[in-house]
N, C-alpha and C positions, 0 to 999 in steps of 0.2 A: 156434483161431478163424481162420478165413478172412481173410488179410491183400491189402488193395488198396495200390499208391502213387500219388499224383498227384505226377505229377512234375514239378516246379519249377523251369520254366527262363525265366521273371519276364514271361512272354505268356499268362496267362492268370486267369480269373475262377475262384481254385482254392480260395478258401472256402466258398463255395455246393457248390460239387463236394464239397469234405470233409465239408462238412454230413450234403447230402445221403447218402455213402457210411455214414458213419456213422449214421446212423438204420435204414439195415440192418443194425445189427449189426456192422458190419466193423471191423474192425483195420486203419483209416487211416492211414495219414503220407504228410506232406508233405515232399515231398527230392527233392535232385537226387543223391543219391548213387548211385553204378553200383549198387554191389553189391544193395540196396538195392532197386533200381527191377528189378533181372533177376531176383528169386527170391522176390518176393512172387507171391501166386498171381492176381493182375491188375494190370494197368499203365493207369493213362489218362494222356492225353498232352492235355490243354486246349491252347486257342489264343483269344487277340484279339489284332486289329490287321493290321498288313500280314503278308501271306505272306512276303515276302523277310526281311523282318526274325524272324518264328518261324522261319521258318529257320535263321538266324543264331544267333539267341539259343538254339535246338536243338543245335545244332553245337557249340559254347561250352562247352555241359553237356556234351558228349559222348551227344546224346538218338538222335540218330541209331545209333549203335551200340548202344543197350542195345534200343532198339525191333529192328533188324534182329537182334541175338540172341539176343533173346524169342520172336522170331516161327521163328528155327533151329530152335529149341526146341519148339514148338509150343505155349508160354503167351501166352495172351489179351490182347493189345492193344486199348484203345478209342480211339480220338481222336474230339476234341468240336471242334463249330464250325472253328476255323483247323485246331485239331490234327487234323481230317479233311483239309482241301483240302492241307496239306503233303504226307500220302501218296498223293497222285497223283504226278504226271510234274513238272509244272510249273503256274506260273502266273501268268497274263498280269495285271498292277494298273500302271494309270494310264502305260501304253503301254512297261513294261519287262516283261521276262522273266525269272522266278528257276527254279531248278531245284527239283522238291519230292525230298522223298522214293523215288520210282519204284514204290511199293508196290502203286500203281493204275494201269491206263492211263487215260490224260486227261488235260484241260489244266483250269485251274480259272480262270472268266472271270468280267467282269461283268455281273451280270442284265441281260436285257432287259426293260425294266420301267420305266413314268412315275412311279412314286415308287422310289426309291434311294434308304435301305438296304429289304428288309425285313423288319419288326420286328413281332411279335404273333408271335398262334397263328395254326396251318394246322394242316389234314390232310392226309394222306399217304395217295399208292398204295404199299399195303404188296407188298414182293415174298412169291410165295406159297414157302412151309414157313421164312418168317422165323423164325429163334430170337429176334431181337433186339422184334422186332414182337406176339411171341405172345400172344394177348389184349389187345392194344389198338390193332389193326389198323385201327378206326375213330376213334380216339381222336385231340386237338387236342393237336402240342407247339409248343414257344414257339421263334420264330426271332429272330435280328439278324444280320443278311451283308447284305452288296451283292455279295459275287461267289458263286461256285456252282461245281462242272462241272458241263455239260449234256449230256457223252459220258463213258461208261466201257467201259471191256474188262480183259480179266485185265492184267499186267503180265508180262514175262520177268524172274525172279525170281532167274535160273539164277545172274546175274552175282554175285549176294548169297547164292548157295548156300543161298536157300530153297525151300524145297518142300512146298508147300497138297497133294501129290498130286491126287486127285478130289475136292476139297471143291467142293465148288456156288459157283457167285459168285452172290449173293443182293442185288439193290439194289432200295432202297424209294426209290421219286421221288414228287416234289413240284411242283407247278406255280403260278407265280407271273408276270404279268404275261404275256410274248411267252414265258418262259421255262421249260423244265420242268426242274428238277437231282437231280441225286442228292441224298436226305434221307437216304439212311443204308445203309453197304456192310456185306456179311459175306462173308469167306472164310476157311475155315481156324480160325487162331487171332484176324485181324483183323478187327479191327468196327469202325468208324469213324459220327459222325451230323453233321449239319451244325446240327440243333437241337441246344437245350439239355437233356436230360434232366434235369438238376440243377436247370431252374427251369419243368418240366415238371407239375409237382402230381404226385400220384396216377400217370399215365400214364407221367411219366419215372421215379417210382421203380421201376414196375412195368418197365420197360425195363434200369433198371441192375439187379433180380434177376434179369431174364433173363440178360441179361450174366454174372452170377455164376454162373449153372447152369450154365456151360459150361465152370467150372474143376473 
């Protein structure tokens, strides 16, 4: 049986997530354990709350290293919501700076937008030959953020001794108020969405099998 981990490092909404993994079929657990989280055949990485503090609280678990040697490896990484904005570069919340992950280029700021947070469904401009998007390219998923990035570019990987070789960077963006942001990155073995798939209906489950097709 095809095994997922959500990995538990106390930032995130990760029984909705096990739910939902499980109602695919899958062989879930919930752990922070290294071993554990690097040799299941996918890893998601959830997030709420402040970016510096998932940070932190990543760190702590040692979440940052089994992501980086997953991705060595070329096994499939998701991050949700925060667990997205950490693998950028950094990110700007309430006029400080944390460093994220480096995994993405870009900074991850707050919307420009007259209501903050934003919370419902949207659709998304899917990026074209999306795996993550496949068949519900028009379809509505469920958001809550106040911050975003509204730039991305590949990252220099070199220093972490990973290597996507030619894989495509694939981002599906979204636009909300003054603001448009990444809704959801693919490169390689990483995938990363700022919505929620797990509280997505129908649409995000059909996203988390796409996800699986790629282990």
């Amino acid at each position: 049986m095809t095994s997922v981990v959500v990995f538990d490092y106390g930032f995130g909404n990760v029984r909705s997530m096990v739910r939902a993994l499980a109602n695919l079929d899958l062989d879930v657990t919930l752990t922070s354990d290294y071993r554990q989280a690097l040799e299941a055949d996918g890893l998601v990485v959830p997030g709420v709350g402040a970016f510096a503090a998932c940070m932190e609280g990543l760190k702590q678990m040692s979440g940052d290293r089994v992501i980086a040697d997953r991705l060595r490896a070329g096994r499939p990484v998701l991050g949700v919501c925060v667990g997205e904005q950490i693998m950028f570069e950094r990110g700007l919340e309430r006029g400080h700076e944390a460093a994220g992950l480096g995994l993405i280029g870009g900074t991850v700021d707050l919307l420009d937008a007259d209501v903050v947070p934003h919370m419902g469904w949207d659709t998304v401009d899917a990026a074209e030959d999306s795996v993550l998007m496949r068949g519900v390219e028009r379809e509505r998923f469920y958001f809550v953020h106040s911050y975003a990035a509204m730039d991305v570019r590949p990252a220099d990987l070199s220093r972490l001794q990973i290597d996507f070789g030619d894989a495509p960077e694939r981002v599906t963006w979204c636009d909300y108020g003054r603001s448009r942001f990444v809704a959801a990155y693919e490169r390689g073995p990483l995938f990363a969405t700022q919505f929620h798939p797990e509280k997505s209906a129908e649409a995000g489950a059909q996203l988390l099998r796409n996800w699986v097709s790629t282990f």
